[in-house]
N, C-alpha and C positions, 0 to 999 in steps of 0.2 A: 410140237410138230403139227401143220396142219393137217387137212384130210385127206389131202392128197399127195402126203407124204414128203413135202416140199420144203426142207430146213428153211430154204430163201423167203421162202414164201411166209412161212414163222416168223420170221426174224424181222423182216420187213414191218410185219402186221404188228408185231412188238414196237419198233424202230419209232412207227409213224405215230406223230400226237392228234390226237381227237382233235374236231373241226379243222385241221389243215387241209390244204390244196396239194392237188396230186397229180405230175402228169407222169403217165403209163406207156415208157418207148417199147413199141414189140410186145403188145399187151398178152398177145396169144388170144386165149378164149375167155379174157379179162376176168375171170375168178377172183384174182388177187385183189383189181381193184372193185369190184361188186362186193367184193368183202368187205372192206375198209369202209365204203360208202356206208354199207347197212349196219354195222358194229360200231363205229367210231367216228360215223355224220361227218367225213371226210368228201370235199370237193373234189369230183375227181375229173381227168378229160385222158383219153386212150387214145394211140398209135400204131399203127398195124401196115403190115404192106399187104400179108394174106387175104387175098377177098374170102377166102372158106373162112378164116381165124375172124376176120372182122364180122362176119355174118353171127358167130357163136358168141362174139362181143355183143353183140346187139341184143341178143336173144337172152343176155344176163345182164340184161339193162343197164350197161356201161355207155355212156359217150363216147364212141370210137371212131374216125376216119379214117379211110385207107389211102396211106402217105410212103414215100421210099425216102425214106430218113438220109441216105446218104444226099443227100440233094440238100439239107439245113432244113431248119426251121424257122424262115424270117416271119413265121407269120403268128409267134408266138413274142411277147415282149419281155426285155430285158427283167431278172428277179419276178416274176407274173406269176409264180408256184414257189411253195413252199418247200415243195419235194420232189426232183426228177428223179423215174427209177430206169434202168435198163438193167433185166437180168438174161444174164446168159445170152447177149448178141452181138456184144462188140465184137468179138470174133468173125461174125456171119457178113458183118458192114462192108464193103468195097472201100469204103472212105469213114476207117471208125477214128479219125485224129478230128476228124472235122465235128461229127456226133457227141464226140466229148467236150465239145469246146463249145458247141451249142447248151448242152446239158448244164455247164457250168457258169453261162451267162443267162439262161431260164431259170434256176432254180436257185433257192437259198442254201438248198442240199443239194446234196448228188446219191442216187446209189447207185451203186452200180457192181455185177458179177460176173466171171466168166471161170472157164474151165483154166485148172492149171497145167501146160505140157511139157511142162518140167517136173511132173508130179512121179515120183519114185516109180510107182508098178508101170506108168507109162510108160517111159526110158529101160527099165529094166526088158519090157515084154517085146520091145524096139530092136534091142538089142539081141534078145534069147531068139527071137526067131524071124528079125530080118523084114519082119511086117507090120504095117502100120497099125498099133493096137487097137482093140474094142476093148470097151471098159463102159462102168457103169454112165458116168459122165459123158464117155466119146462114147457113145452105143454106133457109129455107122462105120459101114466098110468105107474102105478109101474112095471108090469111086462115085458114092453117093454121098457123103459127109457133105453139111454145107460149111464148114470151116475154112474158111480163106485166109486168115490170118492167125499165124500159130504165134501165141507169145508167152512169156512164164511171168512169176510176182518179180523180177528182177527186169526185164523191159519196161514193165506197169510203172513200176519205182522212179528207171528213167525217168520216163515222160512227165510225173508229176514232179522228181525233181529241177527238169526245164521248165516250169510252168509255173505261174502262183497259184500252187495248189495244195491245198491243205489238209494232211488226212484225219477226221474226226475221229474215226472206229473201222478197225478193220477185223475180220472174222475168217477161221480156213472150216472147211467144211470138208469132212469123210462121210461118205455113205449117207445114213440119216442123219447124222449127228456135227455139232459145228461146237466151235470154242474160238477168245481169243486168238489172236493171229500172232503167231509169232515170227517175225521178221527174218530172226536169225536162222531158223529151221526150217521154215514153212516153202520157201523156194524149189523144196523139193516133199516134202513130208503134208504138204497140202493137197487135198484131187480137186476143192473149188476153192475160188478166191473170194472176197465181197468189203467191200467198202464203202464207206461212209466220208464223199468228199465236199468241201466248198472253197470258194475263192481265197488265197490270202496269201502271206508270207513264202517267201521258198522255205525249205527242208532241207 
């Protein structure tokens, strides 16, 4: 667990191999990859739409520019990273088919996370009282949430089913703690998703 309590953020820093290339979609206040950089001489370059988030990137001497992902990234070249990460924002994207499809002709990886809304206490809390839940994961009321796009590990599947897309490692995450992903359970019995994708055969 890192220090700030961020299973994804572990796992990732686990994930990544020393001196690779990193690009960082939705960096936030780029900790993650200021970490990587200083511990593992990992090449890194950041993405951000927030001017406040991009400013605190700076200020943790990350490479950041403030870009709206939904628009592409033609200005990055085909395999040019080792390793595209986006956690926790495909959900947030206006246009996240497109951002995936970017991610997977930039990188030799992909990773990528998001919340799962098929997750058991979700639907159950849905259901018990008629209101759209807060949870640890969803922390916002409905009318401030930036979630525009709700999907569960069974749409996710979809889409890499239609696609030549290849899943390396996938992981379900509770609380602080993550494990193995299990396919046949996790559709509901996960509260975050994370995988580990690249180009290749269908599934």
């Amino acid at each position: 667990m890192d220090k700030n309590g961020r299973w994804d953020h572990q796992l990732i820093y686990n994930l990544v191999e020393s001196t690779s290339s990193v690009l960082d979609l939705g960096c936030g206040n780029g900790e993650l990859l200021a970490r990587l950089e200083s511990d593992k001489e990992v090449t890194g370059q950041a993405v951000e739409a927030d001017p406040a988030r991009v400013s605190e990137a700076i200020q943790n001497g990350v490479a950041v520019y403030q870009k709206d992902m939904d628009q592409g990234l033609p200005e990055f070249n085909s395999k040019s990273f080792d390793y595209v990460v986006l956690e926790k924002t495909l959900q947030v994207l206006y246009r996240p088919m497109i951002v995936l499809e970017e991610m997977l002709r930039i990188g030799r990886s992909c990773i990528v996370s998001f919340p799962n809304f098929n997750y058991r206490e979700v639907v159950e809390k849905l259901m018990r009282t008629g209101r759209m839940p807060v949870t640890a994961s969803l922390p916002y009321q409905w009318h401030e949430t930036p979630n525009i796009h709700l999907f569960t590990l069974n749409d996710f599947l979809d889409w890499i089913n239609d696609h030549r897309v290849e899943i390396v490692d996938g992981y379900a995450g509770n609380g602080l703690d993550y494990r193995p992903l299990d396919l046949s359970a996790d559709s509901r019995e996960a509260e975050e998703l994370f995988f580990v994708l690249r180009t290749g055969k269908l599934i």
